[in-house]
C-alpha positions in Angstrom: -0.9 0.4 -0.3 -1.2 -3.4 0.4 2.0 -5.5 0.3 3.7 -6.8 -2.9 6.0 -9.9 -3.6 9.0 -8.0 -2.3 6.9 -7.3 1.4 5.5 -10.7 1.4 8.9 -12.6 0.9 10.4 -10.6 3.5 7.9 -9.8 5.7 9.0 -6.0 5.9 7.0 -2.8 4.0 8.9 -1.6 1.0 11.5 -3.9 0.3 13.2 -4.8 -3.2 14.0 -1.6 -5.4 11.4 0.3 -3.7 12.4 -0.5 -0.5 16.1 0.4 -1.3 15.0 4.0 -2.6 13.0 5.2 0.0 16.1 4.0 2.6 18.1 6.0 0.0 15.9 8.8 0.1 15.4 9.3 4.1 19.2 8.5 4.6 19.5 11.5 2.3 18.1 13.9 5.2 19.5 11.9 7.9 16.7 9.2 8.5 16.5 5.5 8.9 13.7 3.1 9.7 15.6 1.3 11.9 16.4 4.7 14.5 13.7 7.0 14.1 10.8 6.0 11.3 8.1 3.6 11.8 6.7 2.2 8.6 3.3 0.5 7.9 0.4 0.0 5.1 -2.6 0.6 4.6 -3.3 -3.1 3.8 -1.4 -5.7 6.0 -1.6 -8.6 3.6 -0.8 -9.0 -0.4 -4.3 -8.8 -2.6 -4.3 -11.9 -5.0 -3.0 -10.9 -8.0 -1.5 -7.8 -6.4 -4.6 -6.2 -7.2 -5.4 -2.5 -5.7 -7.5 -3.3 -2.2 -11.0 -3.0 -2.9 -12.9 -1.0 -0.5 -14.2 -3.3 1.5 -10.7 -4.1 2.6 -9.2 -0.7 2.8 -12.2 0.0 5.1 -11.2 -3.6 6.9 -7.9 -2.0 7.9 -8.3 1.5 7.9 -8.7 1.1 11.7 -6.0 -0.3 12.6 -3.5 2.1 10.8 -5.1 4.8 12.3 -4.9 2.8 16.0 -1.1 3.0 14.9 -0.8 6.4 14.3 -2.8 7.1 17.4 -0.5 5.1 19.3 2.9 6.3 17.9 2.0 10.0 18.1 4.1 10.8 15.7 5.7 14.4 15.3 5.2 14.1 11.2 3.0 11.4 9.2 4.5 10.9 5.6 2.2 9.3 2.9 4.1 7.0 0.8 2.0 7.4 -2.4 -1.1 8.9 -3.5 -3.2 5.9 -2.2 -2.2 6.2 1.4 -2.1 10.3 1.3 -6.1 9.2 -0.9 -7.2 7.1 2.3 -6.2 8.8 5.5 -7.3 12.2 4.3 -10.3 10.9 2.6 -9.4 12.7 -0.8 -9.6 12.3 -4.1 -7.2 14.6 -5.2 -4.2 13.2 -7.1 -0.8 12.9 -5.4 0.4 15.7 -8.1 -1.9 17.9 -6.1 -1.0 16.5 -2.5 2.7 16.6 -2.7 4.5 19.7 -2.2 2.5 20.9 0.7 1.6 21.0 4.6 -1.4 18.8 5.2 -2.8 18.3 8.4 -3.5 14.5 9.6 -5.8 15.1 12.9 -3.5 17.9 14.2 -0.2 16.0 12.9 1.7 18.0 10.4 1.3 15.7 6.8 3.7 15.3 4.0 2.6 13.3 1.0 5.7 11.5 -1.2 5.6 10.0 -4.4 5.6 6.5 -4.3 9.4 5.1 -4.9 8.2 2.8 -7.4 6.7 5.7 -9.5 9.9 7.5 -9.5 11.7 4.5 -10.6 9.1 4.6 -13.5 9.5 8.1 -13.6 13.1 9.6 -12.7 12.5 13.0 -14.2 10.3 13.4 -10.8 13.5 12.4 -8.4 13.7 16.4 -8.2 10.4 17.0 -7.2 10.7 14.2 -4.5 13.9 16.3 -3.6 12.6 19.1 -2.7 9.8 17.4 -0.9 12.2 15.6 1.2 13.8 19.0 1.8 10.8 20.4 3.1 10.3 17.2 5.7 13.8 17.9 6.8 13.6 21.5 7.5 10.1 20.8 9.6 11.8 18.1 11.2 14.5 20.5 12.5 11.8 23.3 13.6 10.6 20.2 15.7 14.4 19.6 17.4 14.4 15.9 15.8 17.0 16.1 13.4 
């Protein structure tokens, strides 16, 4: 997604509430961004009005995020939300349908997340982002990082 007011004031992807729940969240399976997860978005600046990117600008940035990926080589992508999951696998399924499951990302194993800011909305779902997490850290130990 593009930054919100939170992002912009701090100059840092998910900050505020949402910010504090996803460090919650990977802390829970013995993550952190600042030791071993890189974080970026889809858009690199806040749409006016905090609009969803059109597009025009999605397909502005797209390369870039994927120059990242490319660059990091990571050994697992997470998408933070069905828009980034929507984008970089060029779906339209719904995140409902995306979550839960292997994906594959150009050869990179693929784990889509609700968005922290939907399961603050929605905290009847916390336990079906559990379980995601749960299957990010078991594929995480198969690879020898955690």
């Amino acid at each position: 997604d593009a930054p919100g007011a939170d992002e912009d004031r701090s100059g840092r992807p998910f900050a505020g509430a949402n910010g504090q729940l996803l460090d919650k969240m990977l802390a829970a399976i013995g993550l952190s961004r600042e030791e071993n997860v890189y974080i970026t978005t889809i858009i690199n600046w806040r749409t006016s009005g905090n609009r969803a990117p059109t597009q025009s600008e999605i397909d502005l940035s797209l390369p870039f995020v994927q120059r990242h990926i490319e660059l990091i080589n990571p050994a697992v992508l997470v998408y933070v939300g069905g828009a980034a999951a929507k984008i970089l696998l060029q779906t339209s399924d719904p995140i409902s349908r995306l979550r839960g499951r292997w994906l594959d990302y150009k050869s990179i194993p693929a784990l889509a997340l609700f968005h922290p800011e939907y399961l603050i909305q929605n905290p009847a779902q916390k336990r079906v982002a559990w379980e995601d997490l749960q299957m990010l850290q078991v594929k995480l130990k198969e690879l020898g990082i955690l």
